[in-house]
C-alpha positions, 0 to 999 in steps of 0.5 A: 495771083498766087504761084502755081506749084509744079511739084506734087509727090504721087502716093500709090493707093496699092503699096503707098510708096511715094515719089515726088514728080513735075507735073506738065502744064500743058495736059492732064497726066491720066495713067500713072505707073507706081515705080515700085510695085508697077501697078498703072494709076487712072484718076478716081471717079471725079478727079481729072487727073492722077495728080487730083487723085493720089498727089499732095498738090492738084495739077496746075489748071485746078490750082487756078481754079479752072477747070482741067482738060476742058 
C-alpha cells in the first residue's frame, strides 16, 4: 500500500500565491481562504474538495482511491 501524502501546497486560481498546508484526514476541506488576496476557494465542478481542485496533491480519501465524503 503506498503512503498517503498529507501535505499539498494550494494554489490560488485568482493571484497564484501559493502556501503549503496539511490537509484532515477525517472530512473534506470544501472552502479555502486564499491568505493573500482573502478570496474564499469552493472545489471546482467535479472535484470533492479544494485540495482536488487547486492543491499538488488529492485529499487522502482519493489517494486511496476511493471516493471522498461518501
Amino acid at each position: 500500500m503506498a503512503k498517503i501524502e498529507l501535505s499539498s501546497t494550494i494554489t490560488c486560481p485568482h493571484c497564484n500565491y501559493s502556501q503549503q498546508e496539511e490537509m484532515p484526514t477525517t472530512a473534506c476541506q470544501f472552502f479555502y481562504e486564499c491568505n493573500k488576496c482573502k478570496t474564499l476557494l469552493k472545489p471546482l465542478s467535479g472535484d470533492c474538495c479544494v485540495y482536488c481542485s487547486y492543491g499538488t496533491v488529492k485529499c487522502p480519501p482519493i489517494q486511496e482511491g476511493n471516493s471522498c465524503c461518501n
